[in-house]
Biotite code that builds the C-alpha atoms (Angstrom):
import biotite.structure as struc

atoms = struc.array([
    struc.Atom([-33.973, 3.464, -9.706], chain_id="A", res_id=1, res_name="UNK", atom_name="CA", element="C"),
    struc.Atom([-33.471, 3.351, -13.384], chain_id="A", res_id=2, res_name="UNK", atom_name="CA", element="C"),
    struc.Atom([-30.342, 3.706, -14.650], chain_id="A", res_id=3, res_name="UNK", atom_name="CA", element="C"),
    struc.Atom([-30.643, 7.305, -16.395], chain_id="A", res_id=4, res_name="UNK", atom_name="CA", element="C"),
    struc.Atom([-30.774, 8.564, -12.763], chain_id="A", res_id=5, res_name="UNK", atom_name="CA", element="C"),
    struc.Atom([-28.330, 6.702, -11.205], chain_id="A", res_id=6, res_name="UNK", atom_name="CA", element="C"),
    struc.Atom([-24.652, 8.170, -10.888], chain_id="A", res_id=7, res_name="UNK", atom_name="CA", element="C"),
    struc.Atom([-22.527, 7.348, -13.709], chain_id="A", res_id=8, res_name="UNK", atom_name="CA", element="C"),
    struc.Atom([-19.166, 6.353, -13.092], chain_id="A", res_id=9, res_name="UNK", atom_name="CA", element="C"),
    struc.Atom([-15.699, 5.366, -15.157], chain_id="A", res_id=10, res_name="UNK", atom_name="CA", element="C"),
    struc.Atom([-13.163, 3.625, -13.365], chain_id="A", res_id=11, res_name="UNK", atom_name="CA", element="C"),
    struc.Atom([-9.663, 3.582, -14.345], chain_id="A", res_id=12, res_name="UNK", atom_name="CA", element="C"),
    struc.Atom([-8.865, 0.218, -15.944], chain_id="A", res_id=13, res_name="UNK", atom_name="CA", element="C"),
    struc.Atom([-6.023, -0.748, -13.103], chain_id="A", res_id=14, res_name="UNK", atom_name="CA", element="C"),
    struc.Atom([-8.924, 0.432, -10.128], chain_id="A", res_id=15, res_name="UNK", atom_name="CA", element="C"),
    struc.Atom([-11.247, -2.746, -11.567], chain_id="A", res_id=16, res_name="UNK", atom_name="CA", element="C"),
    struc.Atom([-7.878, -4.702, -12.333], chain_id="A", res_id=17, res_name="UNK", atom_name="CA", element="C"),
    struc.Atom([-6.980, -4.298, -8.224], chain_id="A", res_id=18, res_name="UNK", atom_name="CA", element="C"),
    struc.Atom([-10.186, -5.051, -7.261], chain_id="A", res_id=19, res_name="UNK", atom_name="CA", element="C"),
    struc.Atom([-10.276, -8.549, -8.688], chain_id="A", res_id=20, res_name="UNK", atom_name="CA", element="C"),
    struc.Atom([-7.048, -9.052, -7.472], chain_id="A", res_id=21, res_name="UNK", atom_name="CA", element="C"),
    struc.Atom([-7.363, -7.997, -3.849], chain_id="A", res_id=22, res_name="UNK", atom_name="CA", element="C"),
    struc.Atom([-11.348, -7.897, -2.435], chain_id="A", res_id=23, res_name="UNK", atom_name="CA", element="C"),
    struc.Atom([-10.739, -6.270, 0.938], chain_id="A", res_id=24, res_name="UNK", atom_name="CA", element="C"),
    struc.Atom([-8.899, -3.379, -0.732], chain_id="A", res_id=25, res_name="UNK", atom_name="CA", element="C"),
    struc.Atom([-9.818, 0.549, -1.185], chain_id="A", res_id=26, res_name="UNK", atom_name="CA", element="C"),
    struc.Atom([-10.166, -0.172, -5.309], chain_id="A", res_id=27, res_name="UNK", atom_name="CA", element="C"),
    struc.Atom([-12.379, -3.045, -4.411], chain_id="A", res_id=28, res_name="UNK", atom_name="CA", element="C"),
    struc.Atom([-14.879, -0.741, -2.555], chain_id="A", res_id=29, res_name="UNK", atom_name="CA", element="C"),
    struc.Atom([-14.804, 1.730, -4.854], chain_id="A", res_id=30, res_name="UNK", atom_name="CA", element="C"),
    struc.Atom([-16.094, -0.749, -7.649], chain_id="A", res_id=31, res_name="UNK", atom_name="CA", element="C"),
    struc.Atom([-18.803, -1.656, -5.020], chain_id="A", res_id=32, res_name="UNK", atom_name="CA", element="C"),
    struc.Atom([-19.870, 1.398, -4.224], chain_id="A", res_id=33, res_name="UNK", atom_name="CA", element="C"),
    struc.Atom([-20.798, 1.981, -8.241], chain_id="A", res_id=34, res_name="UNK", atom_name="CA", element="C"),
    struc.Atom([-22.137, -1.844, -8.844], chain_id="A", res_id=35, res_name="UNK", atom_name="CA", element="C"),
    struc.Atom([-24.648, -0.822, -5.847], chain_id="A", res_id=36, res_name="UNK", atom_name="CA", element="C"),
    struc.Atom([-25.355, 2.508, -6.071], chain_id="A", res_id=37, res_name="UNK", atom_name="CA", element="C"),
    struc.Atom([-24.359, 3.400, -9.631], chain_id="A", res_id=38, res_name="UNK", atom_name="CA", element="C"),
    struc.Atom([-23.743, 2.507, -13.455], chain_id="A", res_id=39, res_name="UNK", atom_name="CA", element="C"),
    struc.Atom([-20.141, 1.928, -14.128], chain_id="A", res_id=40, res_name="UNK", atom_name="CA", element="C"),
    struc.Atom([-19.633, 3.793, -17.772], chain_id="A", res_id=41, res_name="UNK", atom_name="CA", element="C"),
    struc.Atom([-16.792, 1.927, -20.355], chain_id="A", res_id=42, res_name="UNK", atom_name="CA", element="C"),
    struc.Atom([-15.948, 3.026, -23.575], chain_id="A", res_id=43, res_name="UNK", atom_name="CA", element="C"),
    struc.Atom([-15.058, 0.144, -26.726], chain_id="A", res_id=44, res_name="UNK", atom_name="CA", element="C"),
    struc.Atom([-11.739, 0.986, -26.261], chain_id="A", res_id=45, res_name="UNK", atom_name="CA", element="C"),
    struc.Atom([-11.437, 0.605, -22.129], chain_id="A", res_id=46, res_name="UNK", atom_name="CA", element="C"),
    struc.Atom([-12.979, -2.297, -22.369], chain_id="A", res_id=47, res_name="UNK", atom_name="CA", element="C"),
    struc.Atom([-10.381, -3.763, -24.462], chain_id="A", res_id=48, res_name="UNK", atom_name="CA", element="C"),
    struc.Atom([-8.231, -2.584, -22.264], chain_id="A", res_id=49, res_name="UNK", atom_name="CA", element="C"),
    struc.Atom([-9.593, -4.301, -19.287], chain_id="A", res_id=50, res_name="UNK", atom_name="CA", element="C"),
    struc.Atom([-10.140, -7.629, -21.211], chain_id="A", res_id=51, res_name="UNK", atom_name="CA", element="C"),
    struc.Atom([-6.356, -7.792, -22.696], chain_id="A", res_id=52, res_name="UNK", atom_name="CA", element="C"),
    struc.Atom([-4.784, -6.878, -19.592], chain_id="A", res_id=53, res_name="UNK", atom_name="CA", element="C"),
    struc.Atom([-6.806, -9.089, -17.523], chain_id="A", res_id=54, res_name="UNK", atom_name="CA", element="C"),
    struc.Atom([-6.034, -12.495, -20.159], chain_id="A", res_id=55, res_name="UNK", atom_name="CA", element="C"),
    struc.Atom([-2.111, -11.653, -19.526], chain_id="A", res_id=56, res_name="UNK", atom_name="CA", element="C"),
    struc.Atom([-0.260, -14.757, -18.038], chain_id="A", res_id=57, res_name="UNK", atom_name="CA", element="C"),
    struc.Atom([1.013, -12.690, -14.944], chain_id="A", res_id=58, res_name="UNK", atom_name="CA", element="C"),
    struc.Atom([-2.649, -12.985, -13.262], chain_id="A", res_id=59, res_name="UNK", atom_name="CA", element="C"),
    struc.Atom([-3.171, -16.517, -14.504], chain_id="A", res_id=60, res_name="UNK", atom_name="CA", element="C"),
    struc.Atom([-2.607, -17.349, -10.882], chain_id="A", res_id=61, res_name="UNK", atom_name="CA", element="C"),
    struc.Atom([-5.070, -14.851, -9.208], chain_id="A", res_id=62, res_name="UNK", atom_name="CA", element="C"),
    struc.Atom([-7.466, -15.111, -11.773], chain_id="A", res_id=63, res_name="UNK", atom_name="CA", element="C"),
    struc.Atom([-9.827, -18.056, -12.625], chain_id="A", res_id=64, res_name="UNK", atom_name="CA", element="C"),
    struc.Atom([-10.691, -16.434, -16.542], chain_id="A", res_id=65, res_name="UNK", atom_name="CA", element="C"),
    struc.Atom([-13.249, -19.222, -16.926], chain_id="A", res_id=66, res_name="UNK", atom_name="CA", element="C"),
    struc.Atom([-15.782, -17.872, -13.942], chain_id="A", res_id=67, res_name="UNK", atom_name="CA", element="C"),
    struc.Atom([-14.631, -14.193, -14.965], chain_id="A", res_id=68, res_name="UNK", atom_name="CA", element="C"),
    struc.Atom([-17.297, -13.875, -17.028], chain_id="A", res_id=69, res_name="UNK", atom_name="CA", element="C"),
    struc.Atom([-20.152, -14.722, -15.200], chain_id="A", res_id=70, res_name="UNK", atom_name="CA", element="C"),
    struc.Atom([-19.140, -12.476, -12.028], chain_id="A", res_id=71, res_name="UNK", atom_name="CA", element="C"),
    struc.Atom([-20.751, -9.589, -11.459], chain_id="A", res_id=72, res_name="UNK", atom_name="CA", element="C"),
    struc.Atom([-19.925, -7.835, -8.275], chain_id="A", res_id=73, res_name="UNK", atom_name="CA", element="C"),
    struc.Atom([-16.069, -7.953, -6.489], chain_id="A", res_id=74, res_name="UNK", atom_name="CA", element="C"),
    struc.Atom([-16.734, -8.797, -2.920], chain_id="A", res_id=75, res_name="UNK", atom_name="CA", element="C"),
    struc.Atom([-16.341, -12.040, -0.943], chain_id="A", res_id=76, res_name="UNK", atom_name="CA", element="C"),
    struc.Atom([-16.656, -15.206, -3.171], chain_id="A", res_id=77, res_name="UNK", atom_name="CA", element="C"),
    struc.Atom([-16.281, -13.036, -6.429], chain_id="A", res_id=78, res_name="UNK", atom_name="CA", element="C"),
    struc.Atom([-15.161, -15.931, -8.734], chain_id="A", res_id=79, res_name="UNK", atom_name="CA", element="C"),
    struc.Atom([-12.378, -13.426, -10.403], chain_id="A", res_id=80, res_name="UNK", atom_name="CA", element="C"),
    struc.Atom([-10.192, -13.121, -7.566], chain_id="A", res_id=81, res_name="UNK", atom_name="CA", element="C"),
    struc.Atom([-8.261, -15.397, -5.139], chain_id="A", res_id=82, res_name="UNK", atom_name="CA", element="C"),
    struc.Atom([-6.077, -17.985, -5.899], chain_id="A", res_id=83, res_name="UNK", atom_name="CA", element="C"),
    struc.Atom([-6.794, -20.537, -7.689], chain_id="A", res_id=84, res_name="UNK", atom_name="CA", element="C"),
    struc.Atom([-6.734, -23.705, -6.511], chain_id="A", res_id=85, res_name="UNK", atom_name="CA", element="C"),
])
């Protein structure tokens, strides 16, 4: 389906924050739910958002930044979330 017909969503910058950091939760299938059957929608600004907040120190330890930006879909084996090792 091409993308001007598909639902357009935007997602609260702390629903694709939890989602990295926890891939079993409700935020987690919420961002699913739009990479599959959707087009998630970001402004310039949200996206800053998302990318400062997610380069903080505090999820050094849940997030492996180097992978981050190759993933594209939170789910199991999504390199953004976990521990690292």
């Amino acid at each position: 389906m091409k993308d001007e017909h598909r639902l357009k969503a935007v997602l609260d910058t702390n629903i694709w924050i939890s989602a990295a950091l926890s891939q079993s939760g409700a935020p987690a299938a919420v961002v699913r739910q739009v990479l599959q059957n959707g087009v998630p929608v970001f402004s310039a600004a949200t996206f800053r958002e998302l990318e400062t907040r997610l380069w903080k120190p505090k999820f050094d330890r849940y997030l492996d930044m180097a992978t981050c930006s190759t993933a594209s879909t939170p789910g199991p084996g999504w390199p953004c979330s976990g521990p690292l090792p």
